[in-house]
Structures are given as structure tokens and as C-alpha cells.
PLY file of the C-alpha trace (Angstrom):
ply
format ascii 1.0
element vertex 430
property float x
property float y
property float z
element edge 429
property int vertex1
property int vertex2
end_header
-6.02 -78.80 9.29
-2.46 -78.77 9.21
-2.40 -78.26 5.13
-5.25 -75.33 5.90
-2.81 -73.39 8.36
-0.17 -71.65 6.07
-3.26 -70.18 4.31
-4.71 -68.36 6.67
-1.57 -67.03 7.86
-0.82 -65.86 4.36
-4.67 -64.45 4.40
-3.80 -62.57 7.89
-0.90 -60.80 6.82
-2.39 -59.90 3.24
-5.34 -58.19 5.81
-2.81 -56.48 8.25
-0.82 -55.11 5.91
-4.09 -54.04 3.48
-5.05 -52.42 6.76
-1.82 -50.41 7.64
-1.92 -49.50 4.02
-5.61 -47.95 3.78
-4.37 -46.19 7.06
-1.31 -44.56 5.29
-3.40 -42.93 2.59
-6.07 -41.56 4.75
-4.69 -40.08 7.44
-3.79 -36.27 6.14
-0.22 -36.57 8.52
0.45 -39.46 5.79
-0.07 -37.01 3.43
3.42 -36.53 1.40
1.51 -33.57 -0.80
-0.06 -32.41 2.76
3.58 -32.74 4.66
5.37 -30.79 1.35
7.90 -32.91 0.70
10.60 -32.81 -1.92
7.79 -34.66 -4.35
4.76 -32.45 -3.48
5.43 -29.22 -2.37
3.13 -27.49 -0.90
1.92 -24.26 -3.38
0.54 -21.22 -1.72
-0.91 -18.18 -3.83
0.57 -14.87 -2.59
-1.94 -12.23 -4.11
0.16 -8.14 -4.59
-0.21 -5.13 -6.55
2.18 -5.01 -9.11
5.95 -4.32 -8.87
7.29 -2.17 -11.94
10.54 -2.96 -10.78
10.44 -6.47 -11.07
12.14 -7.44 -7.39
8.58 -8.77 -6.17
8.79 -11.68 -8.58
12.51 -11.92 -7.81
12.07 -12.27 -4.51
9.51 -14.82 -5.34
12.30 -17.23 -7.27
14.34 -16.76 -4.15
12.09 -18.20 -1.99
10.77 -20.94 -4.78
14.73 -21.57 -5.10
15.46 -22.14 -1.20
12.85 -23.96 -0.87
11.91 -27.34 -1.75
8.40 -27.79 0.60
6.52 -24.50 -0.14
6.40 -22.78 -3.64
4.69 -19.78 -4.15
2.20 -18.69 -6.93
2.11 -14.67 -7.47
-1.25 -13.83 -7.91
-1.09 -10.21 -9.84
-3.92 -7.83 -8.61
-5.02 -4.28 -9.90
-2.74 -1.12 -9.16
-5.82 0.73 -7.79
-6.59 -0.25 -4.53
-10.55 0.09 -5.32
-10.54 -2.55 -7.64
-8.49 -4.90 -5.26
-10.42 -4.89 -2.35
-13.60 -5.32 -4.64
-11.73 -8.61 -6.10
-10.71 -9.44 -2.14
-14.18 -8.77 -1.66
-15.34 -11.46 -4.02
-12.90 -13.69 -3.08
-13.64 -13.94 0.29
-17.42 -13.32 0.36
-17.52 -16.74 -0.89
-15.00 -18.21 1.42
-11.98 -18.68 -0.72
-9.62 -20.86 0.57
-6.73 -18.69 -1.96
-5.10 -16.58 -1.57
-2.82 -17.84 1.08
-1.27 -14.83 1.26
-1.74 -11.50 1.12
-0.85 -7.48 0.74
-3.49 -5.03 1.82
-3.39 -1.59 1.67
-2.69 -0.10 5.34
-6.73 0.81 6.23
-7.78 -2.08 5.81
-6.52 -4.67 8.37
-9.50 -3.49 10.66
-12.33 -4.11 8.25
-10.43 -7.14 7.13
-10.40 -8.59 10.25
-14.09 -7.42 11.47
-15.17 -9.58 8.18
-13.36 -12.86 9.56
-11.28 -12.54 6.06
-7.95 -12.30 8.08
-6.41 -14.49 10.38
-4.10 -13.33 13.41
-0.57 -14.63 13.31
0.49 -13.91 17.10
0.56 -17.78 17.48
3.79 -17.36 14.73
5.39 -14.12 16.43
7.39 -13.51 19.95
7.86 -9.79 21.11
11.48 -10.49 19.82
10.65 -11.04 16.28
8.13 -7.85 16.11
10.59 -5.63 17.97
12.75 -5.53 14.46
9.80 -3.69 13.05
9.02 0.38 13.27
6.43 0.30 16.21
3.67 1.96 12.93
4.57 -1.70 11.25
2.79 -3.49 13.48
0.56 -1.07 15.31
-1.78 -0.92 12.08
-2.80 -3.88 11.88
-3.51 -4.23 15.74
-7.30 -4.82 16.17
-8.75 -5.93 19.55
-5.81 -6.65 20.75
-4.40 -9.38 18.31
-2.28 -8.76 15.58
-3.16 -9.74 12.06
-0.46 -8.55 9.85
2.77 -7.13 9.26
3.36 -4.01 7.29
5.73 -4.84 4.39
6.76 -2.06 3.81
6.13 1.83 4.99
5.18 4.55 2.79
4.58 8.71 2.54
3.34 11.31 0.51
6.58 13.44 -1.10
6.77 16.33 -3.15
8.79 15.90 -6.28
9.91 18.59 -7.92
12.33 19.51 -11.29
15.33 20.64 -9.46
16.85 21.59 -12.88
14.13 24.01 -13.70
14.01 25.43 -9.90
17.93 26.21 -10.01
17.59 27.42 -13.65
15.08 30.94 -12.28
16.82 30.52 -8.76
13.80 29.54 -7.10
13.43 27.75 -3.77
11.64 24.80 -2.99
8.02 25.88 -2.27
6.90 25.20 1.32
3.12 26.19 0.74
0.39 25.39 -1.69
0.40 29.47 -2.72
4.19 29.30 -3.28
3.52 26.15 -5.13
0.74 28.01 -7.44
3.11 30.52 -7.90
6.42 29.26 -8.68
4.75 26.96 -10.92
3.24 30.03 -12.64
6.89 31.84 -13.39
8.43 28.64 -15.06
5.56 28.09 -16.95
5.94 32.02 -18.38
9.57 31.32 -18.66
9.92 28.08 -20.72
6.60 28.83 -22.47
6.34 25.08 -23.47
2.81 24.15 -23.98
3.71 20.57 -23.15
5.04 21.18 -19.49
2.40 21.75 -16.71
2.75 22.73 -13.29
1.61 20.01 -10.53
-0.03 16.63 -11.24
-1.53 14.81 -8.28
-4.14 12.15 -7.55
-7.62 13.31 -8.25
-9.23 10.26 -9.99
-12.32 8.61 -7.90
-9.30 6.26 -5.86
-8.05 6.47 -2.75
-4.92 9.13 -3.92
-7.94 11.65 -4.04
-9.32 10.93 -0.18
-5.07 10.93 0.51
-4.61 14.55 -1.49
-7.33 16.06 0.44
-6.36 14.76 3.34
-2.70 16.18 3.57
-4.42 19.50 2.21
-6.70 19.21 5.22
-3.99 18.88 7.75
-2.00 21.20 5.89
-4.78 23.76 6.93
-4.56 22.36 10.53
-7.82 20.46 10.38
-8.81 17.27 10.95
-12.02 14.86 10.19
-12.84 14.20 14.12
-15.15 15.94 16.28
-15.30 14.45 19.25
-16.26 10.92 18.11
-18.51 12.12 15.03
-17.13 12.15 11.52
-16.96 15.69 10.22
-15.50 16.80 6.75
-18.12 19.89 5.70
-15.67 22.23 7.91
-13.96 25.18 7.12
-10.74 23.88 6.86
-12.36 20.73 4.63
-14.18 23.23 2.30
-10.56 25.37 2.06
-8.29 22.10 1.49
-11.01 21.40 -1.29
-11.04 24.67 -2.66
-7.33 24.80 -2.65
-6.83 21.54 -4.83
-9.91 22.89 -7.12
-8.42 26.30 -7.70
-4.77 24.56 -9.06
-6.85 23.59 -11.88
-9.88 26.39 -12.57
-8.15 29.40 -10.69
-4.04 29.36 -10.80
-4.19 26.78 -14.29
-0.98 25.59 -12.81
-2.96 21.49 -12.99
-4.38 19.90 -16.25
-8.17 19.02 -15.94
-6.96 15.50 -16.78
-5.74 15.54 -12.99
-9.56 14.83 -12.29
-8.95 11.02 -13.83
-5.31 10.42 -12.79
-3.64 7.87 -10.38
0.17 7.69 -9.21
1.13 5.82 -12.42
-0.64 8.45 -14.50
1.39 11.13 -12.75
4.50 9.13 -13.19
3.81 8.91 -17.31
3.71 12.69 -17.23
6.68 13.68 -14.64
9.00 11.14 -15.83
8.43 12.38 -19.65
9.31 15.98 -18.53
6.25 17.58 -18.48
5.51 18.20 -15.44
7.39 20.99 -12.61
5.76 18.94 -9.51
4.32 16.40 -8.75
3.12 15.02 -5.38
3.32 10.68 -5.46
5.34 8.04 -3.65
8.79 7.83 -2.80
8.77 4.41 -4.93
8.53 7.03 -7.99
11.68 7.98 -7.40
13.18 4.47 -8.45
10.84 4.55 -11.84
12.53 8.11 -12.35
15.88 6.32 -13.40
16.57 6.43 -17.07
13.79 8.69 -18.14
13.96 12.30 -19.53
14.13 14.19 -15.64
17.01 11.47 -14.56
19.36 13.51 -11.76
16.72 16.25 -12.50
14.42 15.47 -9.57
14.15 16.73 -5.69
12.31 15.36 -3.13
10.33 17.41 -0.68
7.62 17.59 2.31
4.20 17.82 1.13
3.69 21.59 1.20
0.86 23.22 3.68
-1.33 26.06 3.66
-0.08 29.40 5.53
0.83 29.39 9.03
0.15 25.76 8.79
2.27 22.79 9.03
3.14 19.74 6.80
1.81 16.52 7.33
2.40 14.23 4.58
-0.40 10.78 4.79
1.46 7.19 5.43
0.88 4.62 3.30
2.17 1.04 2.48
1.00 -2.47 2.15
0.64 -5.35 5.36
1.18 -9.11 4.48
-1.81 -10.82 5.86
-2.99 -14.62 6.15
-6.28 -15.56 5.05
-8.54 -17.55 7.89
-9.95 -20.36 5.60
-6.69 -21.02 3.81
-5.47 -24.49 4.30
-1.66 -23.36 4.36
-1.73 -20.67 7.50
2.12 -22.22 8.86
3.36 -22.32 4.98
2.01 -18.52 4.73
3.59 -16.79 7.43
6.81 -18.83 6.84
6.41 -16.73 3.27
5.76 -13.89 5.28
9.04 -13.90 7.57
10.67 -14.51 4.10
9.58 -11.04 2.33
10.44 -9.36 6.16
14.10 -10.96 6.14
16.58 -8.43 6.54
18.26 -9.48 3.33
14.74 -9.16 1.10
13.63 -5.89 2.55
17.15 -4.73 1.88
16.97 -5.90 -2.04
13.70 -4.45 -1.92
15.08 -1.23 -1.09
17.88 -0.90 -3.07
15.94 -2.04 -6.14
12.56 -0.74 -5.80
13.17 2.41 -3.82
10.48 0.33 -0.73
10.79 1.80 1.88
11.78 -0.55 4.59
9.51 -1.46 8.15
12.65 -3.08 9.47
14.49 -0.24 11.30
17.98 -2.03 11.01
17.76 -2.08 7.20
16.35 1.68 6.93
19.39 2.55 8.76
21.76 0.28 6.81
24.88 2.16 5.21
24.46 0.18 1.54
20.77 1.24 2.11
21.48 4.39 2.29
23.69 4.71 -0.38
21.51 3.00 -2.82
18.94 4.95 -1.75
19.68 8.31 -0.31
16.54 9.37 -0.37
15.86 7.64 3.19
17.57 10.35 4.59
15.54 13.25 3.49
12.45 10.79 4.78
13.20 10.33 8.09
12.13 13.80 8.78
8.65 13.18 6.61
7.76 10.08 8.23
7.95 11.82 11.75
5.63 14.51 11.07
3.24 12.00 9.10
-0.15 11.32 9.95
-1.84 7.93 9.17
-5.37 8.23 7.94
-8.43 7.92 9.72
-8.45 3.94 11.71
-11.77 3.56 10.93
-13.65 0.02 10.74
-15.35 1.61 8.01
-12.58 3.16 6.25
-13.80 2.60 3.07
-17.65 3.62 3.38
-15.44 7.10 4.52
-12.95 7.52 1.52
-15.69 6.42 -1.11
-17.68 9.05 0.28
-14.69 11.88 0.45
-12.76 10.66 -2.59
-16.32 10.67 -5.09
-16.76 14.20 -3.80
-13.53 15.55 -4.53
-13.01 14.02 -7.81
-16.74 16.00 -8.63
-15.02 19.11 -7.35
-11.62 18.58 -9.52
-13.86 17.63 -12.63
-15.48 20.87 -12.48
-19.33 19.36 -11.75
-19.88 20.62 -7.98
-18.13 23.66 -5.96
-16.35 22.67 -2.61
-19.13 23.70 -0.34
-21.93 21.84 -2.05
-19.23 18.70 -2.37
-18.22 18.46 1.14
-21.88 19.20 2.33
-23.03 15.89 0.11
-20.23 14.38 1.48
-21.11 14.54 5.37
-24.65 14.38 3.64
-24.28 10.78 2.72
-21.67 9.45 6.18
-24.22 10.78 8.45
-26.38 8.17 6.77
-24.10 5.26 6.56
-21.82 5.61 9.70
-24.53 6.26 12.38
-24.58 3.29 14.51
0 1
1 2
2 3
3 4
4 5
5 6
6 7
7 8
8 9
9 10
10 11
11 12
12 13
13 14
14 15
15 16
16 17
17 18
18 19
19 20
20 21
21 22
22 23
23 24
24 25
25 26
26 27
27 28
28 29
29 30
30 31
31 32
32 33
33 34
34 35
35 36
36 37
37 38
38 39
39 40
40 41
41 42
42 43
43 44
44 45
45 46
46 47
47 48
48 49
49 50
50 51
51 52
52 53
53 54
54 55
55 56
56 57
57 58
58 59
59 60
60 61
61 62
62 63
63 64
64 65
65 66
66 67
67 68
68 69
69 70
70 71
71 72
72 73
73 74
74 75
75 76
76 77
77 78
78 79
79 80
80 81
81 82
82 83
83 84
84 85
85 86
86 87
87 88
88 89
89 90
90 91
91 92
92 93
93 94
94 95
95 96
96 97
97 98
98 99
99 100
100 101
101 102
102 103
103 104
104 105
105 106
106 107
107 108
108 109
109 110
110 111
111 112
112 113
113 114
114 115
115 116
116 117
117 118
118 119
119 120
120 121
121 122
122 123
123 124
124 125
125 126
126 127
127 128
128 129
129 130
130 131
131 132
132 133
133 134
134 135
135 136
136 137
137 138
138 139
139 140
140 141
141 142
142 143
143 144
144 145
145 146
146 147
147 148
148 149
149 150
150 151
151 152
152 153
153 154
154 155
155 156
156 157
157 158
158 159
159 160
160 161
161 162
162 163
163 164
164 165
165 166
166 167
167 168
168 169
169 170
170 171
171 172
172 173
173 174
174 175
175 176
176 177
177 178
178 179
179 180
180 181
181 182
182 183
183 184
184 185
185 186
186 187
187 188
188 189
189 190
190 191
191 192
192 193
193 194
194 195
195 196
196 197
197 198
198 199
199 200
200 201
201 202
202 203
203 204
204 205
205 206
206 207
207 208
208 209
209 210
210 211
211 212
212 213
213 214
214 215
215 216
216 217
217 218
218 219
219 220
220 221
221 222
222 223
223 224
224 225
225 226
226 227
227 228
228 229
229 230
230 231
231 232
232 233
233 234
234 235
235 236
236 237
237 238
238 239
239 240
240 241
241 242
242 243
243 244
244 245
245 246
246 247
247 248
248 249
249 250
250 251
251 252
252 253
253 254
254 255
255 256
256 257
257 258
258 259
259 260
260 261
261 262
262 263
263 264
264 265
265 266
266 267
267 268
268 269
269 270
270 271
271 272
272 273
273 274
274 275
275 276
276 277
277 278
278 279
279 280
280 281
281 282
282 283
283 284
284 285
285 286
286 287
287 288
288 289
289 290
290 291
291 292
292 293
293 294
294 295
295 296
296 297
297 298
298 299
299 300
300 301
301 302
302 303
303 304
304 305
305 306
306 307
307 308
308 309
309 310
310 311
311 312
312 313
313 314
314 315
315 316
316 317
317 318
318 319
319 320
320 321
321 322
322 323
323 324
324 325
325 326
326 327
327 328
328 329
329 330
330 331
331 332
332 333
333 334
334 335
335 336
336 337
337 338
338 339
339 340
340 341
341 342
342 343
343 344
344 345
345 346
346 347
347 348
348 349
349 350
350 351
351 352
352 353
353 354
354 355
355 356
356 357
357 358
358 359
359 360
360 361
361 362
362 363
363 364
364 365
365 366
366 367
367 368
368 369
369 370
370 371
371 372
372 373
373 374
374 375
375 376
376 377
377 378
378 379
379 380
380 381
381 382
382 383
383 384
384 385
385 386
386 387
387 388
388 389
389 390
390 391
391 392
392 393
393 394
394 395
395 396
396 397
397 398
398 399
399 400
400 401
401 402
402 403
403 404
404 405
405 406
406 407
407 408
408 409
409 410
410 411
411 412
412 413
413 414
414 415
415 416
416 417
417 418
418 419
419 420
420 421
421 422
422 423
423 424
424 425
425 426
426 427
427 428
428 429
């Protein structure tokens, strides 16, 4: 017995420490790729539109730089917001697990969140933290009370306009869509350049088109609400269309190919000189450098109709978390990251973003770098932000397939707008 003991001591500890072993490697707290240590960091994949300036994926090597747990993958999605949400759509429908992260456009936090596709990050945020923020930052992606995003960034629709050619006839800045038409008109006579048009907007089947009629609408002093019911075959719809149809058909002051443009399509064209206005995003303004209309450009408020007043749409992109990712803590921590004072700062300076924290909108280097922010303020206070609607996109499908029939030259604005309401009486009645 005595000769038997020192084995089965041996054969204990061999179990014990077999034991504490298996223990180690199952338990997910064990977990050094789990935990994100130095070894195994933990990767999250942050999913944006893309940045023609570049600081996005900058900012991205910042982070991956400083810090040695979480490392970010950039996930590049479309420009056009339709074809993103139909890929977030995809994604999520199936119960993706990636993106971790994420930048949606500004109507869609509350059909994000109806869907379950978006989790709510209060848990992450004190009343401190969100009081950096314009009160808009935060407000739009409020739904039932909990808050499931952050705006990145904020964003307005701007008139640009050649300043050169303005000062070279003496003309002002138009404040309506007539004087607009018709200043457009004289230059056009004048320089007699068959490459240079008059106003390029958004009028492809995207969301720029709902947008552009939209700020027309207001600009006429209407609005889609009556009462509770959806209603856009009004007068003042049927006049906002008519107005954006007639820059093409009536005044000739917009190219037909207006009817299949986006912002970056507009940008192509204004930046090349060849256009006298164009209505777009102040982030244009940064793209703007180096190009043929370089210290040629003004910025202005969207015009209006008449005895009407200016009311430009907001627009801009909220970081959101996905509910079935397995990173939630490692995403938001990317989150507070891109809202940093110092990265919304760079951001500003070098890609003309307009900034949700009020500090850095205010900041004198800001300002400087950007002096644009200045002749925003006054645009972002008479701003309107578009329809919250659960169903924001059945809405601006609707509106923005109509308008781009209009623009094209296949439907006139009464029969489009009466389709229109046609086909949400159907689909939004409860």
C-alpha cells in the first residue's frame, strides 16, 4: 500500500489540474479572444457610406492605433441611401450578428428600432454625456422613450451658387424659386456657353427627390399632415411639384438629366463649372476645393416660393448598435470615439461635417477651417426635419417615384401627386 500511495497522488493532481484546465477554456470570461486582450483583439465591423474625403478611414486608424482590445473593420456601403437600407435590410432580416456598428440615415432610427434591428444604448449614456450634443442629435433617434442612437453628425439643404458669375451681371443672391428661374435665365443669355446650365438638384428615384420636394413644399407654406392623415395631393404639393417640373420643361434653366441625378452627380457638374446653382449638402463645399469654381462658390438658404418662407430639410447620419451583435460594450465604446470632441473636430475641418457636438460647432479653429458654420447657424434654425414616420420609407418611395415621373417628363404634377396619395392611402391605413 505504501509503494501504491505516491501514485494516486500523482493521478489526483494530474485530474485537478486537467479539471481547472477544461474550466479555463470553456468558460467565455476565460476567453482571452472574448476579453480582447493585447493577443486577440476584439474586431467589430463599423458599416458607413462613403467618405470622399478620406477622414472616415482616418479616424478609423486612430482608433485601431489607440487601441490594442477593439479594432475596427470599415464596412463600405452604397452612397444612395435606397440601396443601403435594402443591404441593412438583408442583413438583418436574417439576424446578422455584423455589423457591430452602424450609420443610418436620420428617418430611420424609428423603423429600425420597430424591426428589433437596433439596440438602445441608454445603459452606456448619463444625461451628462448627451447634454454635449444639439438637443436634434439625440431627439431623432428617441423612440418610446429609449434612445437608440446618436446623430454623428447634423446636416441641411444649402443653396450653392457661382458667386463669380452673380458679381460679374451684378445680380443678387436669389431668395425665391422665380428669381432663381430668372437669374439663371440672364447668365445663361450672357455667357452663351452651351456647357453651363442653370440649377442641378436631386431628382433621381432616391431620397434627394422626396427631400427637393419637400423644401419646395414648405417653401409654399405647406405641409404633408392633416390632422393625423398623410396628405401630399394638395395644392401646395401639386405647386412645389409643378415648380421643380417647370425648371426643366418651362424656364429650361435644369437639364432633363436632373431626372436621374444624386448629390454626387450634381457635384460632377458644379464642381466642373457648369452649373450657376446647385442645391446639395454643405459637405459639397469641402469637395469644391481644387476644382474649376474654387473661391468661386456662395452658400445660401434654400430659396421659397413668394410670400413664403425658407425651410431648408435636415439631414445627417446616427451611429447605431445592432441588437444581435456579440460586441454591444466594444460598439458604443467606438461610438463615443467618432463623438470625441477631438474626431468631430477633424471631421469638420477636413470633411466640411457638420458637427452634433455644440462645443466643437462653436470652436474658433472650427470656424476658421470652416467658415461656412457661420452662415449655417441661421439655416439650421429655420430647418425642418422630415416627416417622423415609422413608415418613413413606404412614404418617400411613394413621393420620391412620383416626382422623379414628373421630372422625367412621363406624368403631370396633378396626376403624380394624385397616384401618390393613391397608393399611401393603401399602404399606411392602419
Amino acid at each position: 500500500m505504501k509503494k501504491k500511495t505516491p501514485i494516486l497522488i500523482v493521478l489526483l493532481l494530474i485530474t485537478v489540474f486537467t479539471a481547472a484546465c477544461s474550466k479555463d477554456s470553456s468558460d467565455p470570461r476565460n476567453s482571452s479572444a472574448d476579453a480582447g486582450d493585447n493577443k486577440n483583439p476584439v474586431t467589430i465591423e463599423f458599416a458607413a457610406g462613403k467618405d470622399a474625403s478620406g477622414e472616415l478611414e482616418k479616424s478609423i486608424e486612430r482608433f485601431n492605433r489607440s487601441h490594442d482590445d477593439i479594432q475596427i473593420k470599415y464596412v463600405e456601403m452604397p452612397a444612395v441611401p435606397n440601396e443601403q437600407i435594402t443591404r441593412y435590410s438583408t442583413w438583418f432580416n436574417s439576424k446578422s450578428d455584423t455589423p457591430d456598428l452602424l450609420m443610418i440615415d436620420v428617418t430611420w432610427p424609428a423603423m429600425f428600432a420597430s424591426a428589433g434591428w437596433i439596440e438602445p444604448i441608454d445603459e452606456y449614456v448619463d444625461q451628462d454625456y448627451l447634454s454635449r450634443f444639439w438637443p436634434a442629435a439625440t431627439d431623432v433617434a428617441k423612440v418610446n422613450g429609449k434612445l437608440y442612437g446618436i446623430q454623428g453628425y447634423m446636416d441641411v439643404g444649402v443653396l450653392f451658387y457661382r458667386k463669380d458669375l452673380l458679381d460679374k451681371y451684378g445680380l443678387p443672391v436669389p431668395q425665391t424659386w422665380d428669381e432663381l428661374a430668372k437669374t439663371a435665365q440672364l447668365i445663361l443669355q450672357k455667357e452663351n456657353n452651351p456647357n453651363l446650365t442653370g440649377f442641378v438638384f436631386q431628382g433621381a428615384k432616391i431620397e434627394g427627390a422626396t427631400i427637393n420636394w419637400l423644401e419646395h413644399l414648405w417653401g409654399a407654406g405647406g405641409d404633408i399632415y392633416d390632422g393625423d392623415a398623410i396628405k401630399v395631393d394638395t395644392e401646395q404639393g401639386i405647386k412645389a411639384l409643378q415648380r421643380m417640373s417647370d425648371f426643366i420643361v418651362k424656364d429650361k434653366v435644369s437639364p432633363l438629366s436632373v431626372s436621374t441625378s444624386n448629390p454626387a452627380d450634381n457635384n460632377i457638374v458644379f464642381s466642373g463649372g457648369n452649373a450657376i446653382f446647385m442645391r446639395n449638402w454643405p459637405a459639397s463645399f469641402a469637395q469644391l476645393k481644387g476644382t474649376a469654381v474654387d473661391g468661386k462658390v456662395g452658400i445660401a438658404p434654400i430659396p421659397h416660393d413668394v410670400g413664403g418662407e425658407s425651410h431648408a430639410s435636415t439631414g445627417g447620419w446616427v451611429y447605431a448598435v445592432n441588437s444581435n451583435s456579440k460586441h454591444k460594450k466594444e460598439a458604443v465604446e467606438a461610438l463615443k470615439f467618432f463623438l470625441s470632441d477631438e474626431e468631430q473636430k477633424s471631421m469638420a475641418i477636413h470633411a466640411s461635417k457638420i458637427p452634433s457636438v455644440k462645443s466643437v460647432f462653436e470652436d474658433p479653429a472650427t470656424r476658421q477651417a470652416q467658415p461656412i458654420l457661420e452662415t449655417l447657424q441661421p439655416i439650421l434654425e429655420t430647418a425642418k426635419s422630415r416627416p417622423v414616420l415609422r413608415n418613413y420609407e413606404t412614404f418617400s418611395r411613394s413621393v420620391q417615384t412620383q416626382v422623379n415621373l414628373v421630372l422625367s417628363g412621363q406624368k403631370d404634377a396633378a396626376t403624380g401627386l394624385k397616384d401618390a396619395q393613391k397608393e399611401l392611402d393603401e399602404k399606411l391605413k392602419s
